[in-house]
C-alpha positions in Angstrom: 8.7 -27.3 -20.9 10.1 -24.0 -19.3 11.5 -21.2 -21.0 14.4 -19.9 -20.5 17.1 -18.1 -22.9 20.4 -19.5 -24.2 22.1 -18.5 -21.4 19.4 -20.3 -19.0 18.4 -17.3 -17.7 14.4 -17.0 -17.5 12.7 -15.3 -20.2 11.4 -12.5 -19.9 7.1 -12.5 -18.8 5.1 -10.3 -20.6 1.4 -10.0 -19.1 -1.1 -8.4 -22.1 -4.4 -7.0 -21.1 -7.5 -6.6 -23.3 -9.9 -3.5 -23.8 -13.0 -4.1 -22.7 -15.0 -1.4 -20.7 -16.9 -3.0 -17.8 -15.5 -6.1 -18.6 -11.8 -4.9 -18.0 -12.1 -5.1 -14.4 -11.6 -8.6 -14.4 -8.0 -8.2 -15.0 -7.9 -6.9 -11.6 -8.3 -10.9 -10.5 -5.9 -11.7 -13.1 -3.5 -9.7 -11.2 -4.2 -10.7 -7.8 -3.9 -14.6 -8.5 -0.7 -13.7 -10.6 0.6 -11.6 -7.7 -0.2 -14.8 -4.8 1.5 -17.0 -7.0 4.6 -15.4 -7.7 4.4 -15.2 -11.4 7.5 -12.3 -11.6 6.1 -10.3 -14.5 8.9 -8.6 -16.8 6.4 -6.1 -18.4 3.4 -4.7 -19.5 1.1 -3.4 -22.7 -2.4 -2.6 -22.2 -5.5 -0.7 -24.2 -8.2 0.8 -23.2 -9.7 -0.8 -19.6 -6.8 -2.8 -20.1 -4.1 -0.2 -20.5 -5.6 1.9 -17.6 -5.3 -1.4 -15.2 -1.5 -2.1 -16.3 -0.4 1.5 -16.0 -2.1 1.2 -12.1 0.1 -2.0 -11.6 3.3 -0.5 -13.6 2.7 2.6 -10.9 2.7 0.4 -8.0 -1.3 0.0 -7.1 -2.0 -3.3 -5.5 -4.6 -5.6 -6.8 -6.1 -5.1 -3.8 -6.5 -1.5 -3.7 -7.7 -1.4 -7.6 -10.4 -3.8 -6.3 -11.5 -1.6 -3.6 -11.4 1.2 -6.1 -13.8 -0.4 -8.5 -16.1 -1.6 -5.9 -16.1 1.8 -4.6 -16.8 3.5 -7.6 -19.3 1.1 -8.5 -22.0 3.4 -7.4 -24.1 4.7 -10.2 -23.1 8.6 -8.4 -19.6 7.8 -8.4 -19.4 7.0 -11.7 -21.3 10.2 -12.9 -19.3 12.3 -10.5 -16.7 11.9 -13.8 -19.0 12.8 -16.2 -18.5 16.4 -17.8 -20.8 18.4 -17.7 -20.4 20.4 -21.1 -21.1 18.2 -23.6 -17.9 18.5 -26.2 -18.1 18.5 -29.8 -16.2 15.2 -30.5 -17.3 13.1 -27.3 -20.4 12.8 -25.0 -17.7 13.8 -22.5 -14.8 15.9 -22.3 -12.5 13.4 -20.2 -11.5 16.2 -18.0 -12.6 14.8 -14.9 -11.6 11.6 -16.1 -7.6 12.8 -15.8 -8.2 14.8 -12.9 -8.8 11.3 -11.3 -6.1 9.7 -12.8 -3.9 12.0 -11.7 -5.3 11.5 -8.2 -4.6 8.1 -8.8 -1.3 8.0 -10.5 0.4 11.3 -9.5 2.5 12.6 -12.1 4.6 9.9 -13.1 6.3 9.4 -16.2 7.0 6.5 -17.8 10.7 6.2 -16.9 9.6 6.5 -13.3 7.6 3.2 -13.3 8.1 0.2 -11.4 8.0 -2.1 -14.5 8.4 -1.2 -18.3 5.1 -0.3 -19.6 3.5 0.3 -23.1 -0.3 2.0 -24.0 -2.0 1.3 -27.4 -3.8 4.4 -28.6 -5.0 5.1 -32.5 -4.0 8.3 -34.3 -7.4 9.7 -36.3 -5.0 12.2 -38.1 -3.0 9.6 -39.7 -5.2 6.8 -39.2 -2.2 4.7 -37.6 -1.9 2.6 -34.5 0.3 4.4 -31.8 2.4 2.6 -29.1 3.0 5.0 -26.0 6.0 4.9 -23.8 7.7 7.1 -22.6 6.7 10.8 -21.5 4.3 11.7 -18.8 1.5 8.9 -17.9 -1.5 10.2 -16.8 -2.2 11.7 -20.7 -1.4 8.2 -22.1 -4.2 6.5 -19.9 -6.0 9.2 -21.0 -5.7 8.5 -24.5 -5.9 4.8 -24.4 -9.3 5.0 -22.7 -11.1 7.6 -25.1 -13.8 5.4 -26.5 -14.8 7.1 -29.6 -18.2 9.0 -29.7 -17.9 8.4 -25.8 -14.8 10.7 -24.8 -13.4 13.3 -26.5 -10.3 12.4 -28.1 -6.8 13.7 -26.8 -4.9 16.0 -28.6 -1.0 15.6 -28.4 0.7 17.6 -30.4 -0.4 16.7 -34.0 -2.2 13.7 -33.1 -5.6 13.3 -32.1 -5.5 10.0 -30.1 -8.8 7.4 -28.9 -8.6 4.1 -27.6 -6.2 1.7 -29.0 -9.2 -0.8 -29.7 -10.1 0.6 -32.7 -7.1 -1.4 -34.2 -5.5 -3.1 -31.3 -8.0 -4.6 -29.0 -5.3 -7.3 -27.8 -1.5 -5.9 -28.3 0.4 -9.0 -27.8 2.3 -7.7 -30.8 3.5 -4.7 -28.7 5.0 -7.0 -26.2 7.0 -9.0 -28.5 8.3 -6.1 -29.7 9.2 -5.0 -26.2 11.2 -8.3 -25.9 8.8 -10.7 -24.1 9.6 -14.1 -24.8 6.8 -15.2 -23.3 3.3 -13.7 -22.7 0.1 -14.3 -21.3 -2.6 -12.7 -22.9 -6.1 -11.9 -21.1 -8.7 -10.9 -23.3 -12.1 -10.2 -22.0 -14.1 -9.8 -25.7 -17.8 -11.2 -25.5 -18.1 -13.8 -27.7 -20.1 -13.4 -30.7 -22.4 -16.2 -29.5 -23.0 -13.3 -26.8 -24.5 -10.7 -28.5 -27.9 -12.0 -28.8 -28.6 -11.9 -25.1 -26.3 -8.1 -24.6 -29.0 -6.7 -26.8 -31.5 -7.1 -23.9 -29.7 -5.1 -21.8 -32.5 -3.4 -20.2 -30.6 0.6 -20.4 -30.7 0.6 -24.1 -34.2 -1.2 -24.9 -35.3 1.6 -26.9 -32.5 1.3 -28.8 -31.5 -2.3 -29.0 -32.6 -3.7 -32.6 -29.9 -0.7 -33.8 -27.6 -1.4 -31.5 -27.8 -4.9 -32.1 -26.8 -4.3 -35.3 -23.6 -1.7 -34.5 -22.3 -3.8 -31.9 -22.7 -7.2 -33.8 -20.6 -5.2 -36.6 -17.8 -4.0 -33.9 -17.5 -7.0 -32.2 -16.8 -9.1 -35.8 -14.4 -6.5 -36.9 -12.9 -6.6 -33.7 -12.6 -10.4 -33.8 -11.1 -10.5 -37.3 -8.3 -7.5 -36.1 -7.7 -9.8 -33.0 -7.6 -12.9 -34.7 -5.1 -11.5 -37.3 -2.7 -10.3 -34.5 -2.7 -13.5 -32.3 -1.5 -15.6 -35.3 1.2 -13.4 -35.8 2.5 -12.7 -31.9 1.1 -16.0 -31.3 0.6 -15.6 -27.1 1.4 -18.5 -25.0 -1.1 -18.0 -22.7 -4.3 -16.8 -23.3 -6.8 -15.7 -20.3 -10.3 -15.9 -20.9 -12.4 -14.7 -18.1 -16.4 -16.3 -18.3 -18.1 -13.0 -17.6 -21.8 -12.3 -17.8 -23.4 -11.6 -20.9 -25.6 -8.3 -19.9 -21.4 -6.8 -18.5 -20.5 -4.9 -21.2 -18.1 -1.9 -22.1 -20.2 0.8 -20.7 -22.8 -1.4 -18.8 -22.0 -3.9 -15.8 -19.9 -1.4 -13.6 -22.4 -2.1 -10.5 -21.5 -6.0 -10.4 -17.2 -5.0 -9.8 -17.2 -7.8 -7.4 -18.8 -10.4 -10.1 -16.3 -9.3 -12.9 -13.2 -9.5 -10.4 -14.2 -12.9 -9.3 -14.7 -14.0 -12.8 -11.1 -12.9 -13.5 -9.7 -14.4 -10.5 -11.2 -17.6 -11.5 -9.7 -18.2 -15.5 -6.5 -17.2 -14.1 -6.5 -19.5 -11.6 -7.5 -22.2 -14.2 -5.0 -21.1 -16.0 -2.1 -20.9 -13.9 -0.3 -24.5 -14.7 0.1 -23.3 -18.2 1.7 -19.7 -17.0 4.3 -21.7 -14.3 5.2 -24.0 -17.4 6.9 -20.6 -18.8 9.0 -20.3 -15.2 12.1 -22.1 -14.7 11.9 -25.1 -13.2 14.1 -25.5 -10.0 
């Protein structure tokens, strides 16, 4: 059954994309099967990964060239080369050179100034709300979207101090409802719980991994309870889910780009007869 509105006109597409560190890239193949099958997306939300990845689109980067981006920075020195070096009091980074490249990558764009209508999920510590940003320069919303707590230092703007919008709003398919989609597809790049067993192996954190075991089995059910509560609600029509390698997680898995790219490629290709069931039929 297609979609359309009263008038028959088609309604309006919105594409949703997960946080997920690492495991965000894979919306990159999302976006290039969506793009060589003419799915005509109407607009965007994102948060965290996700967010950074739909304000690249909404600015007019190809799937293409985000995929020779990530590739690129793959490398374990290109990725430190946005480290800070002064470790901040509310972050293991600053996030100074991390907007320094996206303004290298973005410009100076505003909001109003991109290609499609775009919305970034960030949390407010001060007020302990969920903030929806949209309007105003970009480059400080990606900023704020992607400040993984106790990773980056958060963002202050104004009289908020702003980290990623995954703390309450991993998957913000309410957002694009409230933009005016009447239809979404929703990619969500979580790890399973059934995952978590074999992430705690992950060789960089061995030390550490009966702790972190424990943190990250807490997050992820916390995360999955937030996310489960906000689907029932919005209620996507599509939902993406990408088969990705259990040791890829949100700060580990960088150095296999072309793995997690391939894996996105892949679920949206399986999933494209449900997405061309929202398009008009001719």
């Amino acid at each position: 059954m297609s979609h359309t509105t009263a008038r028959g006109e088609r309604a309006r597409l919105g594409l949703v994309l997960s946080g997920g560190g690492a495991r965000g890239l894979a919306h990159i193949g999302v976006l290039k099967v969506i793009e060589e099958a003419g799915i005509p997306v109407d607009l965007l939300v994102g948060t965290s990964m996700g967010g950074l990845i739909a304000a690249a689109y909404a600015a007019g980067l190809t799937p293409q060239y985000m995929e020779q981006e990530a590739l690129r920075m793959a490398r374990l020195r290109k990725l430190a080369s946005l480290a800070d070096r002064d470790l901040p009091r509310r972050g293991l980074f600053a996030g100074k050179r991390v907007q320094e490249y996206l303004v290298r990558q973005l410009g100076e764009r505003t909001f109003a100034e991109l290609r499609l209508p775009l919305a970034l999920v960030a949390v407010d510590l001060i007020r302990g709300e969920e903030v929806v940003l949209h309007e105003g320069p970009l480059v400080p919303a990606v900023r704020a979207t992607v400040s993984l707590p106790g990773i980056f230092a958060p963002l202050r703007v104004g009289g908020r101090l702003l980290v990623d919008g995954g703390v309450l709003n991993h998957l913000p398919v309410d957002v694009a409802r409230k933009m005016g989609a009447a239809a979404i597809v929703a990619v969500d790049v979580r790890p399973s719980l059934n995952g978590l067993e074999a992430m705690e192996k992950d060789s960089l954190l061995e030390q550490w991994k009966g702790l972190l075991a424990v943190l990250r089995a807490c997050l992820a059910l916390m995360e999955q309870r937030l996310t489960e509560h906000k689907l029932a609600q919005a209620r996507p029509e599509v939902v993406i889910r990408p088969t990705l390698p259990p040791d890829v997680g949100t700060l580990t898995g960088f150095g296999k780009a072309a793995e997690i790219i391939a894996a996105g490629e892949a679920a949206a290709r399986a999933a494209l007869p449900q997405i061309e069931l929202l398009l008009p039929q001719q």
